[in-house]
PyMOL Python script that loads the backbone (N, CA, C, O; Angstrom):
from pymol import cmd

cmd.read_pdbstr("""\
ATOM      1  N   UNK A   1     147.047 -85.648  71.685  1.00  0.00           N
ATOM      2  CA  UNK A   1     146.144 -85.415  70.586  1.00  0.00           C
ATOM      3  C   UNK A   1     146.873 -85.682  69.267  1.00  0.00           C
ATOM      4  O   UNK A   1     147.848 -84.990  68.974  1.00  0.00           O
ATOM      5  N   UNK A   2     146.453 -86.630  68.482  1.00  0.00           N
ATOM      6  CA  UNK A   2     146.914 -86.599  67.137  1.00  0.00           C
ATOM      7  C   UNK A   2     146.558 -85.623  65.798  1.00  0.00           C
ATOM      8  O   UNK A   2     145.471 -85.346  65.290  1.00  0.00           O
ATOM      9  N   UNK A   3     147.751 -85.276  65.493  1.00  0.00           N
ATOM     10  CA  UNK A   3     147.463 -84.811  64.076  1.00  0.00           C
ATOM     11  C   UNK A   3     146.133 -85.178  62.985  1.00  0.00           C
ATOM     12  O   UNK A   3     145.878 -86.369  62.808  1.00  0.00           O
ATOM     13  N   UNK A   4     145.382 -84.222  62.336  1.00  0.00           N
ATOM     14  CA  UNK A   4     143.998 -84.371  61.479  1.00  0.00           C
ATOM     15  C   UNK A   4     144.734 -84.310  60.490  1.00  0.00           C
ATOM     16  O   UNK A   4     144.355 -85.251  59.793  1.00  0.00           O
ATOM     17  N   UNK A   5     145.925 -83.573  59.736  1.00  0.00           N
ATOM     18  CA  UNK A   5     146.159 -83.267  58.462  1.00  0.00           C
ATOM     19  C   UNK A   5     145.555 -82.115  57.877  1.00  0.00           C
ATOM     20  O   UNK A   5     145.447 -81.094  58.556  1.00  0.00           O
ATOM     21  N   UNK A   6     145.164 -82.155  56.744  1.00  0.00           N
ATOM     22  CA  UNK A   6     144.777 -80.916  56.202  1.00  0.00           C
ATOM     23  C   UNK A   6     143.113 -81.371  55.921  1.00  0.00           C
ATOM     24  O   UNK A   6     142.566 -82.291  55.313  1.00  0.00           O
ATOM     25  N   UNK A   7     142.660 -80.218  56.700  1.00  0.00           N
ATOM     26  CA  UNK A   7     141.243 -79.423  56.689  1.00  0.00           C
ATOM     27  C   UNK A   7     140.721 -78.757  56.178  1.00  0.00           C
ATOM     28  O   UNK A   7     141.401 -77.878  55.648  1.00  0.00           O
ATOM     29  N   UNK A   8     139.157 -78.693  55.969  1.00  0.00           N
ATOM     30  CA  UNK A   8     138.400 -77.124  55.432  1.00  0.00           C
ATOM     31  C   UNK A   8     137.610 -77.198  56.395  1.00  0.00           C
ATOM     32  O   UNK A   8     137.337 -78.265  56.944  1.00  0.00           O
ATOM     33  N   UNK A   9     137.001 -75.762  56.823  1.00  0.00           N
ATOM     34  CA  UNK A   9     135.835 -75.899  57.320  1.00  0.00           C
ATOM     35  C   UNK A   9     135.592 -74.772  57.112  1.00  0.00           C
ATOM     36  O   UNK A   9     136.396 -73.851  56.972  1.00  0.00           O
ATOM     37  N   UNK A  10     134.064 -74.731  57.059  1.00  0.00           N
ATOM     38  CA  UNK A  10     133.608 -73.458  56.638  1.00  0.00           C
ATOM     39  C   UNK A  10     132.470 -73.081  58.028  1.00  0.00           C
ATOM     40  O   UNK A  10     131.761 -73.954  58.530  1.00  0.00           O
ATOM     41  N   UNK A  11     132.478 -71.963  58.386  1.00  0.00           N
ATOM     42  CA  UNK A  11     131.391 -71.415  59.562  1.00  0.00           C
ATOM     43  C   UNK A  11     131.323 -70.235  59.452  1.00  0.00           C
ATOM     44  O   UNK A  11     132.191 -69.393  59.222  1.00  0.00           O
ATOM     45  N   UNK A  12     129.680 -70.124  59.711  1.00  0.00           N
ATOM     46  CA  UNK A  12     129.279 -68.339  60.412  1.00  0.00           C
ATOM     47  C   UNK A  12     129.757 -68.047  61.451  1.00  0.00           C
ATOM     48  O   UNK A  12     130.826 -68.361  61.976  1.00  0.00           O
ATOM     49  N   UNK A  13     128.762 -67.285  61.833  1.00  0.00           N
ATOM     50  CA  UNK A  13     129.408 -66.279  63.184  1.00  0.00           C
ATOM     51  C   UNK A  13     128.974 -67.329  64.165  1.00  0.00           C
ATOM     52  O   UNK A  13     129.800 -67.381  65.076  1.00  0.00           O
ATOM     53  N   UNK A  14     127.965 -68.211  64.332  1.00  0.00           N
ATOM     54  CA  UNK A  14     127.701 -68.905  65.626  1.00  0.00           C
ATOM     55  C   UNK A  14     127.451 -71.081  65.342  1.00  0.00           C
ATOM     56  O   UNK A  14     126.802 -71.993  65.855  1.00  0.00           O
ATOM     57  N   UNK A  15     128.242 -70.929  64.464  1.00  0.00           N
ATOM     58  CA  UNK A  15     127.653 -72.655  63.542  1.00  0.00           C
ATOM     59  C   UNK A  15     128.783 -72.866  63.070  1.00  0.00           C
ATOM     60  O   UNK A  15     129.769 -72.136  63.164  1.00  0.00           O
ATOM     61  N   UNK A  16     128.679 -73.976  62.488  1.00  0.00           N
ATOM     62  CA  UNK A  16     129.326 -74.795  61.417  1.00  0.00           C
ATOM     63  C   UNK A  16     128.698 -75.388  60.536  1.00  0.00           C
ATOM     64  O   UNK A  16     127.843 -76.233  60.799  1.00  0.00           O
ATOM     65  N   UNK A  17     129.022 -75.037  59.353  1.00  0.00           N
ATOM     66  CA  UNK A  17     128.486 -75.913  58.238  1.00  0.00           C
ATOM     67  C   UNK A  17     129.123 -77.188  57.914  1.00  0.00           C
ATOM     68  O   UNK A  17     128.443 -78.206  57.784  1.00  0.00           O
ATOM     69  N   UNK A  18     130.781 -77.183  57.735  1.00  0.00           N
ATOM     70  CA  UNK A  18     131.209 -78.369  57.359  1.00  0.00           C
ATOM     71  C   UNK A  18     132.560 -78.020  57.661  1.00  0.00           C
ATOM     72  O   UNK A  18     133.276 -77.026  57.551  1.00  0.00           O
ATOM     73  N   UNK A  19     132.688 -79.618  58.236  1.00  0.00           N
ATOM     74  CA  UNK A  19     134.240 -79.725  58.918  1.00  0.00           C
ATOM     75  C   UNK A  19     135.151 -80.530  57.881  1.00  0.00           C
ATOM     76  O   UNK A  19     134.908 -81.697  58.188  1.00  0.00           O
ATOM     77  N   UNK A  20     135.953 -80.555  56.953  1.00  0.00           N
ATOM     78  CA  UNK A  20     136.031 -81.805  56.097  1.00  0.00           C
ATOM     79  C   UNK A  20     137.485 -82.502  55.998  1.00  0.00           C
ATOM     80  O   UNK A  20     138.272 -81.580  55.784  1.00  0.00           O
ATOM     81  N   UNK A  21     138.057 -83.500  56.047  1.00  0.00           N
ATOM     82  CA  UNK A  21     139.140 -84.053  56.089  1.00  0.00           C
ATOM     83  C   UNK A  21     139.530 -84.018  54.733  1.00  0.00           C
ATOM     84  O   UNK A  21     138.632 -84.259  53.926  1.00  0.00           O
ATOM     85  N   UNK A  22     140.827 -83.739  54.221  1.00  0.00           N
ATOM     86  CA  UNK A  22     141.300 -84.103  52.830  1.00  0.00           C
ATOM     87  C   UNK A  22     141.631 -85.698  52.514  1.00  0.00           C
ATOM     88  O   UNK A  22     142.860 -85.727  52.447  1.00  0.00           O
ATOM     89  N   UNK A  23     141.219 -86.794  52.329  1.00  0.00           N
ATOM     90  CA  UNK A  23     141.191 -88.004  52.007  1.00  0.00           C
ATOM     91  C   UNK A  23     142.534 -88.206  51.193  1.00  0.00           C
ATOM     92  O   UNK A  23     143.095 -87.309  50.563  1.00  0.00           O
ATOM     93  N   UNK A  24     142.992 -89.594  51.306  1.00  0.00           N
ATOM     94  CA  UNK A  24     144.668 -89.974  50.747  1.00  0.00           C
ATOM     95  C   UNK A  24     143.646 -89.793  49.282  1.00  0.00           C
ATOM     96  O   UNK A  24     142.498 -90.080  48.942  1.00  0.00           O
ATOM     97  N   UNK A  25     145.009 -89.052  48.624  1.00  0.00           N
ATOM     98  CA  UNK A  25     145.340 -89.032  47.023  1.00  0.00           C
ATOM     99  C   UNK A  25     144.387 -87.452  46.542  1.00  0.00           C
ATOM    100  O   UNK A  25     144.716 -86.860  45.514  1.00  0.00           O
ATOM    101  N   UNK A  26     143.548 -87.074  47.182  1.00  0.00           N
ATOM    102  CA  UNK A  26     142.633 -86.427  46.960  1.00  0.00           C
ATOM    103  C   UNK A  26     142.977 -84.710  46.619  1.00  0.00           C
ATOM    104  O   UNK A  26     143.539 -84.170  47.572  1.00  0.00           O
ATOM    105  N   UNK A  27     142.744 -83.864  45.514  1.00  0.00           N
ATOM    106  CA  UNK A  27     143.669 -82.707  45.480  1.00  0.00           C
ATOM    107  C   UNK A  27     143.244 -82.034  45.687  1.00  0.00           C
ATOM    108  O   UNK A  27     142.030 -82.203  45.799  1.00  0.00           O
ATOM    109  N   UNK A  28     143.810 -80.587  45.949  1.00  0.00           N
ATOM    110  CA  UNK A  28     142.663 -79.873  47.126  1.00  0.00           C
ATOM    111  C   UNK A  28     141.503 -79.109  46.005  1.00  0.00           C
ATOM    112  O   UNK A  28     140.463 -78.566  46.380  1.00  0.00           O
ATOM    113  N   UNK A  29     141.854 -79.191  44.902  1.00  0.00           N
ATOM    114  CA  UNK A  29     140.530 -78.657  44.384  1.00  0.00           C
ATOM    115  C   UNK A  29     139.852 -79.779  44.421  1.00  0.00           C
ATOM    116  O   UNK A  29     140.919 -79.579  45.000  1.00  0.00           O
ATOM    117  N   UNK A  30     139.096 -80.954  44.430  1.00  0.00           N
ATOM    118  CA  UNK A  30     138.891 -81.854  44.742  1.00  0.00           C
ATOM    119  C   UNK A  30     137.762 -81.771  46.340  1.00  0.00           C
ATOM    120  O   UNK A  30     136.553 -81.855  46.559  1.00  0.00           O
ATOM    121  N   UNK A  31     138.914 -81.578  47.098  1.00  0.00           N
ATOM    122  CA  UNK A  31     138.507 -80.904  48.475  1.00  0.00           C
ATOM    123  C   UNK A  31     137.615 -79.775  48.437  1.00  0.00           C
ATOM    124  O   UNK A  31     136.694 -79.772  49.253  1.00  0.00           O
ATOM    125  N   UNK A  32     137.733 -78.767  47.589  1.00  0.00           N
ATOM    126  CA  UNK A  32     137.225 -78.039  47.977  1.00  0.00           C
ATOM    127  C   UNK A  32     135.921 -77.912  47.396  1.00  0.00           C
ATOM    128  O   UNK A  32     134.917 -77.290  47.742  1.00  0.00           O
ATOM    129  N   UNK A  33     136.250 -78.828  46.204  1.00  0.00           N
ATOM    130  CA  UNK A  33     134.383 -79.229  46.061  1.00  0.00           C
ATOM    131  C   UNK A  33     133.346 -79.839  46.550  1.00  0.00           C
ATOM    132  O   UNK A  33     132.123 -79.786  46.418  1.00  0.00           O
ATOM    133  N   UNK A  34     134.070 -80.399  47.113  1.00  0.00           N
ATOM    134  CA  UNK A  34     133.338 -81.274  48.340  1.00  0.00           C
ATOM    135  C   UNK A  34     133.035 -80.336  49.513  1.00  0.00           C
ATOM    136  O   UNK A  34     132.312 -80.692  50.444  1.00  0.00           O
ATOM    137  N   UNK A  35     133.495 -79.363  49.457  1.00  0.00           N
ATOM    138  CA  UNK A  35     133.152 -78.516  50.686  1.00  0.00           C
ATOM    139  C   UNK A  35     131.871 -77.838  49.793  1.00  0.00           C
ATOM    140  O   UNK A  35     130.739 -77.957  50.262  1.00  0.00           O
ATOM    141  N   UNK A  36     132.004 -77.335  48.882  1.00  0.00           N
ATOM    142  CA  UNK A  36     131.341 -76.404  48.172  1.00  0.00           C
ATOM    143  C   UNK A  36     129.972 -77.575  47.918  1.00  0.00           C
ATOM    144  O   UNK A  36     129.017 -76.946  47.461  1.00  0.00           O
ATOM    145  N   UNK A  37     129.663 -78.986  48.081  1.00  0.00           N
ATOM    146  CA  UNK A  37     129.051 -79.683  47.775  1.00  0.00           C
ATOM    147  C   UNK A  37     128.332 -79.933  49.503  1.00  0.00           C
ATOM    148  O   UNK A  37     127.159 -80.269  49.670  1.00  0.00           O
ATOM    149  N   UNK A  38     129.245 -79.703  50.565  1.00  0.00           N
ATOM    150  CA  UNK A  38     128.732 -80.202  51.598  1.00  0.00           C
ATOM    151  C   UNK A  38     128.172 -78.386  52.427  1.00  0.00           C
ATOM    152  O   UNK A  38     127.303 -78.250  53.288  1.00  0.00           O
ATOM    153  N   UNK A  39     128.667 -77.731  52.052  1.00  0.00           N
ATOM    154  CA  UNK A  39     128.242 -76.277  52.021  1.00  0.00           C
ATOM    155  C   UNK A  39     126.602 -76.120  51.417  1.00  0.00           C
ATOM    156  O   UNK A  39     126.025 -75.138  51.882  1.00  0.00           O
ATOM    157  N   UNK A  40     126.136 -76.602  50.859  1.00  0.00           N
ATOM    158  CA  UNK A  40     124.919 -76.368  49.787  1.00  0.00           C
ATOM    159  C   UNK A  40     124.286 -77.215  50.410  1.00  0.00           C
ATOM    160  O   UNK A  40     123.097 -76.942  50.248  1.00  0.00           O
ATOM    161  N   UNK A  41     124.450 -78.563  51.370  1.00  0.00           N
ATOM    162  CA  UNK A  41     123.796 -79.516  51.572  1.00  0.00           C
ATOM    163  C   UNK A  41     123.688 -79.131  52.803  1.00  0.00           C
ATOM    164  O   UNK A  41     122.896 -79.927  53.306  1.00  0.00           O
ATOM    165  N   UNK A  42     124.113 -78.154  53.824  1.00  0.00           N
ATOM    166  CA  UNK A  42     123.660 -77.561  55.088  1.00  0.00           C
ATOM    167  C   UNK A  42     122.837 -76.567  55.073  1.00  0.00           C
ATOM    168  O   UNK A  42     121.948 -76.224  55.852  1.00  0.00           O
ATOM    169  N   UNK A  43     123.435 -75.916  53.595  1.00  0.00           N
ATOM    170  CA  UNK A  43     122.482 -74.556  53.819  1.00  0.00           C
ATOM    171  C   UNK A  43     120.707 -75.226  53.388  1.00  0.00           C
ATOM    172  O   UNK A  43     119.668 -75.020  54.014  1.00  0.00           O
ATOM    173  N   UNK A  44     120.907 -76.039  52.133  1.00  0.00           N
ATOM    174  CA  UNK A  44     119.053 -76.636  51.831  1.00  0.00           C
ATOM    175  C   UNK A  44     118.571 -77.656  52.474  1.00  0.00           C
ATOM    176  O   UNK A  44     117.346 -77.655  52.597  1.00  0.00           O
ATOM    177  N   UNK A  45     119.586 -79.196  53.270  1.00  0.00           N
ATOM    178  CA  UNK A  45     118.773 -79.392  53.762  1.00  0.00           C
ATOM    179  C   UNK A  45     119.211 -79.640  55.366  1.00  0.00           C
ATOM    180  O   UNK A  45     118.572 -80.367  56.128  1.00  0.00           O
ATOM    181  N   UNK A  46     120.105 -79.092  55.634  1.00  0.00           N
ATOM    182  CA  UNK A  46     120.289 -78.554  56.948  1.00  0.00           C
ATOM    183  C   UNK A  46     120.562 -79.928  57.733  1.00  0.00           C
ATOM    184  O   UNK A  46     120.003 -80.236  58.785  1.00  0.00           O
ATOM    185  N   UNK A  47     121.837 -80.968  56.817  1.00  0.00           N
ATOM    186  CA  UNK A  47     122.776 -81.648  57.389  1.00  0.00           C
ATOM    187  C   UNK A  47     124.055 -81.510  57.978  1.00  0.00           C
ATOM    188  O   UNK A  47     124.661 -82.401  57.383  1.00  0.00           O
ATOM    189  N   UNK A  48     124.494 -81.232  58.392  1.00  0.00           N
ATOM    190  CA  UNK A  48     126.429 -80.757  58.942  1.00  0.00           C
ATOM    191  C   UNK A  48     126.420 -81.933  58.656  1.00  0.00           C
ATOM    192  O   UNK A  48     125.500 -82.749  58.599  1.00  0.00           O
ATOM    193  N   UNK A  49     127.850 -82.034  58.410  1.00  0.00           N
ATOM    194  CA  UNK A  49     128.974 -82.738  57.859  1.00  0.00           C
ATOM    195  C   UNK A  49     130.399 -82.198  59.059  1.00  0.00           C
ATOM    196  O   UNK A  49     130.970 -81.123  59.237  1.00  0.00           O
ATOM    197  N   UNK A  50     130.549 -83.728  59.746  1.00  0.00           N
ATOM    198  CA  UNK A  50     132.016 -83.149  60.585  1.00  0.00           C
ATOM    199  C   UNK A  50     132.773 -84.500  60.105  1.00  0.00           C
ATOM    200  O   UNK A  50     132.300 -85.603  60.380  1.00  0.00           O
ATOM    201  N   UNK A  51     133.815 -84.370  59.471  1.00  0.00           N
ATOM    202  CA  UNK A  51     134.839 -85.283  59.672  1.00  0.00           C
ATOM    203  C   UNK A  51     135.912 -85.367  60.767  1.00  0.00           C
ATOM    204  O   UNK A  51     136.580 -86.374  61.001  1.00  0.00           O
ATOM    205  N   UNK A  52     135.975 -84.516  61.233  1.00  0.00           N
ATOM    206  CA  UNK A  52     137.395 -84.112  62.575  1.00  0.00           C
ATOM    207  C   UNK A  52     136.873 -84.907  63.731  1.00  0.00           C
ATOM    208  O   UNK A  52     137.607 -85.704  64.316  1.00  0.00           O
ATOM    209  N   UNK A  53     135.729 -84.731  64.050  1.00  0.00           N
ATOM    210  CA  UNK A  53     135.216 -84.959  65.772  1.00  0.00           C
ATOM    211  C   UNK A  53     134.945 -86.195  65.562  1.00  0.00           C
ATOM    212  O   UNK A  53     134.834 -86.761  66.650  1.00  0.00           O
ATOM    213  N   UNK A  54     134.722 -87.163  64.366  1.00  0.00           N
ATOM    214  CA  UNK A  54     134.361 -88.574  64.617  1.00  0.00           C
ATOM    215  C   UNK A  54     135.092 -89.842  64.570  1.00  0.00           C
ATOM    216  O   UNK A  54     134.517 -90.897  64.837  1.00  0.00           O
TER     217      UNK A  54
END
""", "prot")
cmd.dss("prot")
cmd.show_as("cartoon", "prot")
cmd.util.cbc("prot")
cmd.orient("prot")
């Protein structure tokens, strides 16, 4: 199994909202808006977002 690098993911008790890869150059506040951007876009229109599994 290869190394992902550095991750966020955010989940409830039985889901996932968003799995997200940190992209070259990218800083983690950066990252973490994108979570906070892909977070809002599961909860209204109920897309997940996985970067890890694909």
């Amino acid at each position: 199994m290869q190394p992902v690098g550095c991750v966020v993911v955010a989940a409830g008790e039985d889901y996932t909202l968003a799995m997200l890869r940190r992209r070259e150059g990218e800083t983690v506040l950066e990252l973490l808006t994108r979570l906070d951007q892909t977070i809002d876009k599961a909860k209204t229109l109920g897309i997940f977002t996985d970067e890890i599994n694909h």
